[in-house]
N, C-alpha and C positions, 0 to 999 in steps of 0.2 A: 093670715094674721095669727090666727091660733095657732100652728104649727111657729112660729115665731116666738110666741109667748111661752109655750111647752120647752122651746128648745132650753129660752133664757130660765126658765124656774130649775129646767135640772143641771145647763149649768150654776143655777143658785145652791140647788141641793149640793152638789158635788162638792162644792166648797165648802160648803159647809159641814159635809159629812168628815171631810180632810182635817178642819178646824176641830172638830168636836173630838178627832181620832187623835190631834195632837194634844189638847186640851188632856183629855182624858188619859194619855203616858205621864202628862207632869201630874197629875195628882197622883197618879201609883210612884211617880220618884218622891212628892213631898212627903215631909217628916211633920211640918209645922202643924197644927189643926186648924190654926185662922187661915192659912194659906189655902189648905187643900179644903175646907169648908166651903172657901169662894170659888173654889175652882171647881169643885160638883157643882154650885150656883148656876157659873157663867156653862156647864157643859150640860144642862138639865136644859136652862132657858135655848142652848143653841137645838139641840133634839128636839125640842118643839115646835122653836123656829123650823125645822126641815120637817116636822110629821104635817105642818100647818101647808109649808109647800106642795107635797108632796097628794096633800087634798085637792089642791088646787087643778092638778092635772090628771085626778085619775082620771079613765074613760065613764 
Protein backbone atom coordinates (compact mmCIF):
# COMPACT_ATOMS: atom_id res chain seq x y z
CA UNK A 1 0.00 0.00 0.00
CA UNK A 2 2.82 2.50 0.66
CA UNK A 3 4.65 1.74 -2.25
CA UNK A 4 1.23 2.53 -3.97
CA UNK A 5 0.97 5.71 -2.44
CA UNK A 6 4.77 6.92 -2.98
CA UNK A 7 4.22 5.90 -6.51
CA UNK A 8 0.94 8.08 -7.04
CA UNK A 9 2.54 11.43 -4.89
CA UNK A 10 5.59 11.35 -7.49
CA UNK A 11 3.51 10.92 -10.08
CA UNK A 12 1.68 14.10 -8.47
CA UNK A 13 4.97 15.80 -8.20
CA UNK A 14 5.95 15.22 -11.68
CA UNK A 15 3.06 16.98 -12.82
CA UNK A 16 3.26 19.29 -11.08
CA UNK A 17 6.90 20.00 -11.42
CA UNK A 18 5.92 20.04 -15.65
CA UNK A 19 3.08 22.65 -14.66
CA UNK A 20 5.19 24.86 -12.47
CA UNK A 21 8.04 24.61 -15.55
CA UNK A 22 5.43 25.81 -17.91
CA UNK A 23 3.86 28.21 -15.69
CA UNK A 24 7.09 29.67 -15.08
CA UNK A 25 8.24 30.23 -19.23
CA UNK A 26 4.84 32.38 -19.51
CA UNK A 27 5.87 34.69 -16.94
CA UNK A 28 9.35 35.22 -18.54
CA UNK A 29 7.19 35.87 -22.03
CA UNK A 30 4.79 38.22 -20.15
CA UNK A 31 5.01 41.95 -20.52
CA UNK A 32 1.78 42.81 -18.33
CA UNK A 33 2.49 43.19 -14.45
CA UNK A 34 -1.08 42.02 -13.39
CA UNK A 35 -0.63 39.15 -15.59
CA UNK A 36 2.95 37.90 -14.56
CA UNK A 37 2.19 39.05 -10.72
CA UNK A 38 -0.62 36.13 -10.92
CA UNK A 39 1.35 34.09 -12.55
CA UNK A 40 4.52 34.14 -9.83
CA UNK A 41 1.11 33.54 -7.41
CA UNK A 42 -0.18 30.57 -9.07
CA UNK A 43 3.71 29.19 -9.71
CA UNK A 44 5.01 30.02 -5.80
CA UNK A 45 1.45 28.20 -4.57
CA UNK A 46 2.29 25.23 -7.16
CA UNK A 47 6.21 24.83 -5.67
CA UNK A 48 4.75 24.40 -2.52
CA UNK A 49 2.21 22.34 -3.36
CA UNK A 50 5.23 19.83 -4.65
CA UNK A 51 7.75 20.59 -1.53
CA UNK A 52 4.40 19.60 0.62
CA UNK A 53 4.39 16.28 -1.52
CA UNK A 54 7.58 15.67 -1.70
CA UNK A 55 7.54 15.50 2.45
CA UNK A 56 5.11 13.23 2.38
CA UNK A 57 7.41 10.58 0.90
CA UNK A 58 10.74 11.08 2.06
CA UNK A 59 12.17 7.93 3.70
Amino acid sequence: MIDITKTKVNVQVEYLTDLANEAEALVLKSYEADIRDEAISKVQEIQYEIQVLKNIIKP
